[in-house]
C-alpha positions in Angstrom: 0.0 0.0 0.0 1.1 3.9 -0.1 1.4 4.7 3.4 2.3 8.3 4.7 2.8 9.5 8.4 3.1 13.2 9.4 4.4 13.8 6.5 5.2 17.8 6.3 7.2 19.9 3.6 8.2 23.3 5.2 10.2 26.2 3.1 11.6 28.4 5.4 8.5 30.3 7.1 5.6 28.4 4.4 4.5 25.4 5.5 3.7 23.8 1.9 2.5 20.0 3.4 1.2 20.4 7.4 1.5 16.8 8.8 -0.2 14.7 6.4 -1.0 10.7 7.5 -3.4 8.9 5.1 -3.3 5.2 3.6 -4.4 3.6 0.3 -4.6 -0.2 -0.3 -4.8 -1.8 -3.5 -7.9 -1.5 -5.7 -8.5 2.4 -4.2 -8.7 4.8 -7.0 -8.0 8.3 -4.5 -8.3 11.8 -5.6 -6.1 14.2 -4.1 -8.6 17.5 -4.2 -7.5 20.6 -3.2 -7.0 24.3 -3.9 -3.9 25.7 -5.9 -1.3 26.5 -3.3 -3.1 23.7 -1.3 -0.5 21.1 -0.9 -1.3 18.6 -3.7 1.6 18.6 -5.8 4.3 18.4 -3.1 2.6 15.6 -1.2 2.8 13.9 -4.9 6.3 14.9 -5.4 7.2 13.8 -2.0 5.6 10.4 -2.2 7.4 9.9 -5.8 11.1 11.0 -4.2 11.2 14.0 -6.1 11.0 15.9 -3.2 12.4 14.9 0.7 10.0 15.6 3.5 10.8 18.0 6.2 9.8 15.8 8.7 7.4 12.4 8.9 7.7 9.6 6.6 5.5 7.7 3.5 6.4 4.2 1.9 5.5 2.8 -1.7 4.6 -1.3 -1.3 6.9 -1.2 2.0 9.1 0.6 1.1 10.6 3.8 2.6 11.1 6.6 0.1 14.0 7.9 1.9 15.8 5.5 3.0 15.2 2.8 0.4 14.5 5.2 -2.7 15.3 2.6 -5.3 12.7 -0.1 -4.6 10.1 2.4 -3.7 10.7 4.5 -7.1 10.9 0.6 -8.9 7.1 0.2 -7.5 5.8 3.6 -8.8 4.5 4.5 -11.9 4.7 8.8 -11.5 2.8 11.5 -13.8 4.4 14.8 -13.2 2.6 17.4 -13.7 2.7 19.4 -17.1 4.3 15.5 -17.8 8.2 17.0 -18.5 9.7 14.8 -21.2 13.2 15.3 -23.8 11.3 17.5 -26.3 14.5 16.3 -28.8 13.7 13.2 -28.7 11.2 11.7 -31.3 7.9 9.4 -29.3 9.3 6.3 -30.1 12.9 6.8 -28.8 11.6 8.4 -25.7 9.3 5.5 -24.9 12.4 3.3 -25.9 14.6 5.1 -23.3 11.8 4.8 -20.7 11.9 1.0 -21.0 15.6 0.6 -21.1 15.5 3.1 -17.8 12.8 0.7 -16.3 14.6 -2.6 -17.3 12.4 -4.0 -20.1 13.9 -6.6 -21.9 12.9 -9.4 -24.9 9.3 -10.3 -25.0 8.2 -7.9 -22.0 9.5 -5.2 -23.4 8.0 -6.1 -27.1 4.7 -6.1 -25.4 4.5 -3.2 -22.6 5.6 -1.3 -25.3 3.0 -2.1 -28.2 0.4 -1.6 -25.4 0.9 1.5 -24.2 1.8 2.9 -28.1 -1.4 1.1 -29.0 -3.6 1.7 -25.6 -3.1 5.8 -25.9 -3.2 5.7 -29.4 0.7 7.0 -30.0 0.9 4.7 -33.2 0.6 8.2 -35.7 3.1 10.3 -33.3 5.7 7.7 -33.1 8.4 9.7 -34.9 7.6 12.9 -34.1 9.4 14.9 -32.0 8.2 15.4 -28.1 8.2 19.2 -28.8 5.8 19.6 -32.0 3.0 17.3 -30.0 0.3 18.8 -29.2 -0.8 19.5 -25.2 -2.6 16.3 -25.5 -0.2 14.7 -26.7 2.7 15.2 -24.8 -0.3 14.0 -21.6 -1.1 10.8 -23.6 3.2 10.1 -24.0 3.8 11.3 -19.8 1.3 8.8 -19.2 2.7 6.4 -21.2 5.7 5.8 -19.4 4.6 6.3 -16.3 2.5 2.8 -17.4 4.8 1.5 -19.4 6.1 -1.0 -16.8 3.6 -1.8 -15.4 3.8 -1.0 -12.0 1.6 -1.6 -8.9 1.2 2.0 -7.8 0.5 5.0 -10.5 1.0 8.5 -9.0 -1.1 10.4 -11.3 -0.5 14.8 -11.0 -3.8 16.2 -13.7 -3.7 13.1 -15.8 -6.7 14.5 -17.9 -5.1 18.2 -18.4 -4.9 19.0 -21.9 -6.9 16.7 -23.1 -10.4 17.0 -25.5 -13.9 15.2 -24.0 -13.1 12.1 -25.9 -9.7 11.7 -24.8 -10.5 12.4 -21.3 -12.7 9.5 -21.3 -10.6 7.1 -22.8 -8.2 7.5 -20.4 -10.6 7.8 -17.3 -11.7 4.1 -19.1 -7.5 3.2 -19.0 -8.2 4.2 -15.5 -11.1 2.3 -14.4 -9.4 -0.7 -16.1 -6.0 -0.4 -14.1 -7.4 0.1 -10.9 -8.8 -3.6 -10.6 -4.9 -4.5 -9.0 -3.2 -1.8 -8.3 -3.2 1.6 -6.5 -3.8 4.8 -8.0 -3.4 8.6 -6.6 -5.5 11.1 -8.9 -4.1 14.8 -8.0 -6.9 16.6 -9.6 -8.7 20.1 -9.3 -11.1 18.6 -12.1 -14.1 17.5 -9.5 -16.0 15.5 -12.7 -12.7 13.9 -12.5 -13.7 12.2 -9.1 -17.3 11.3 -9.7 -16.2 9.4 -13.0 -12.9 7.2 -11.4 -12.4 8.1 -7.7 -13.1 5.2 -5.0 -12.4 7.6 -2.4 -11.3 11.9 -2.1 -9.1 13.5 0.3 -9.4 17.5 0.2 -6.4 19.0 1.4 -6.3 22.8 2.2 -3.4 24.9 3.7 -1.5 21.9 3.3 -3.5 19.8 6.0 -6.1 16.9 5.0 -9.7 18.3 5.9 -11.9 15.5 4.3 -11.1 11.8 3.8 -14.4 10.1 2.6 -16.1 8.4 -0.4 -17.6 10.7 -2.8 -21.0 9.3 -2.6 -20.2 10.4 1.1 -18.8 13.6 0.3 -21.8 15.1 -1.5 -24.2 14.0 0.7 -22.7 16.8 2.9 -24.2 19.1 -0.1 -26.9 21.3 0.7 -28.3 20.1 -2.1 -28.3 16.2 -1.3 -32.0 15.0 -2.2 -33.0 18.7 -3.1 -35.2 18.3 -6.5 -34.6 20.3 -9.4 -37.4 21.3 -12.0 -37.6 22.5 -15.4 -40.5 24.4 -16.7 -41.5 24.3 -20.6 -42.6 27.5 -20.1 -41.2 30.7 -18.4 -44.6 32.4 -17.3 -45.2 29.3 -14.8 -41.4 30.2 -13.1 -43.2 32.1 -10.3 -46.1 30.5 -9.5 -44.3 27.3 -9.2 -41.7 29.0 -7.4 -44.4 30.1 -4.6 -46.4 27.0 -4.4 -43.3 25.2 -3.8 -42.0 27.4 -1.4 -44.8 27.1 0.7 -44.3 22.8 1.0 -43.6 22.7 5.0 -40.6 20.3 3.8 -39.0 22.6 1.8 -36.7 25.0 3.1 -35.4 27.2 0.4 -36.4 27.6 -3.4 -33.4 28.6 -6.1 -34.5 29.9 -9.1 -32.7 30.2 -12.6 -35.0 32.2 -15.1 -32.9 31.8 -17.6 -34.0 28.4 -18.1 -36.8 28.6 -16.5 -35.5 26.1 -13.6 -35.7 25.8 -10.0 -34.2 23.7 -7.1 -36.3 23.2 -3.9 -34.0 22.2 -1.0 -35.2 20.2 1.7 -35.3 20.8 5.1 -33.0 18.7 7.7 -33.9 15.5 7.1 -36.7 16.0 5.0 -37.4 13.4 1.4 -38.9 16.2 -0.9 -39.7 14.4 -4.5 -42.9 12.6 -3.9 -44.4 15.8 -2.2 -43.0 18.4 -4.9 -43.7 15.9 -8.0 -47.4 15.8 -6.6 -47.5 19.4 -6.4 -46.2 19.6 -10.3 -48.6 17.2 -11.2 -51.8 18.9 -9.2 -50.3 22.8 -10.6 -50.7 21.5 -14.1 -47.1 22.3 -14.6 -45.4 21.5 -17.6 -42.2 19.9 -17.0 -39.3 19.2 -19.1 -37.4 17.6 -16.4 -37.9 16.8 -12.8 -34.9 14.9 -11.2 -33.5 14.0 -7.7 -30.4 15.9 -6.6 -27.6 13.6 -5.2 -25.5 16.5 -3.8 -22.9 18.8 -5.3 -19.4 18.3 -4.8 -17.8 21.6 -5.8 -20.5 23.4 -3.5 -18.8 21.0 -1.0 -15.7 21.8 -2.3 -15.7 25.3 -1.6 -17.7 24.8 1.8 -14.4 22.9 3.5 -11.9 24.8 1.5 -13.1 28.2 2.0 
């Protein structure tokens, strides 16, 4: 497992990483959630021995990453962020010198290699140069060799930065696939991110952990967990519904978007709002293009803690 205990990164009077302890066992997909300036990226660099800790201590598969760098680098697939590469070099020898760094030899090498090329569909960049990729690109090759060994823990700093909608779901399906047997670290500030290949989310802030729960978990802290959200077909109903809605002894507060001629009834503490507010939309005669239950909002959580 990845294992960290008090682990803290100071630079002179900043205090980037404010004793950190968390665990991850295999088959957790964690995202690392934060602000920018919150901590993420140094906790990352730390675990992957770019960086040495100021004081604590965090292992890769047992072992320590400063005092037995080696095996703990040996057991870590790592995704810098902005994925630094040799822009000289063309895709193909840069991959090549990836293996030959990581040991790949005869038949393993053959195949981790024709997996990755074919897996993030590098086949058509081979023999371009790093530099002339685009942003995507260059994400799709860091990626690459971070994989290309196939190690049991992947370190992953914005592995979807760059990247179009297609492309980002491709390798959130890479993702999904990978995390069956091993461990995976997603720094992200890309919530969607989470909801689509995150087992678990740690928000860090200031540099200290101030969640560590399931999503699911996470946005049930929303103020809009089991709110309902309604669409009208028509504008010139926005205010009536918005009033007889309002007046539901269940509801606490109504939001109301008249651009799009939507609004969001929150429940009170406690309270299951859909069969009563349905009901309601039904006995109105309002006409509806979408009614639907709210399961929570993570960025509203988001900035809640962080704030």
């Amino acid at each position: 497992m990845i294992k960290t205990e008090h682990l803290s990164k100071r630079y002179d009077s900043l205090v980037a990483v404010d004793d950190v302890s968390f665990q991850v066992a295999p088959g957790e997909v964690l995202g690392f959630l934060g602000p920018n300036g919150a901590g993420k990226t140094t906790t990352m660099r730390m675990l992957a021995g770019f960086i040495t800790p100021t004081a604590g201590k965090a292992s890769i598969c047992g072992h320590d990453i400063t005092t037995d760098p080696m095996a703990a680098k040996a057991s870590l697939g790592y995704l810098p962020e902005g994925a630094p590469t040799y822009g000289e070099m063309s895709v193909r020898r840069f991959l090549e010198f990836i293996a030959d760094l990581r040991h790949l030899e005869g038949e393993q090498r053959r195949r981790r290699l024709d997996y990755v090329i074919e897996r993030l569909q590098l086949a058509r960049v081979l023999d371009q140069t790093v530099e002339t990729l685009s942003k995507g690109f260059r994400r799709r090759v860091g990626l690459a060799q971070a994989i290309v060994h196939d190690p049991p823990v992947l370190i992953l700093d914005e592995p979807t930065d760059g990247l179009d909608p297609n492309q980002k779901h491709e390798v959130r399906t890479l993702i999904n696939e990978m995390s069956r047997d091993k461990i995976i670290v997603i720094s992200t500030h890309i919530l969607e991110e989470v909801d689509a290949v995150c087992s678990r989310a740690i928000i860090i802030a200031r540099g200290r952990i101030v969640a560590d729960d399931t999503p699911q978990a996470l946005e049930a802290r929303s103020r809009y967990y089991n709110a309902v959200t309604l669409q009208l077909e028509k504008a010139d109903q926005l205010e009536a519904a918005r009033a007889a809605v309002a007046a539901l002894p269940s509801v606490a507060e109504v939001e109301v978007s008249a651009r799009d001629a939507r609004l969001t009834a929150l429940p009170r503490a406690g309270a299951t709002i859909l069969p009563t507010v349905s009901e309601l939309a039904t006995r109105q005669g309002l006409k509806l293009k979408e009614l639907h239950l709210e399961s929570g909002r993570l960025d509203e959580v988001f900035r809640t803690i962080t704030a």
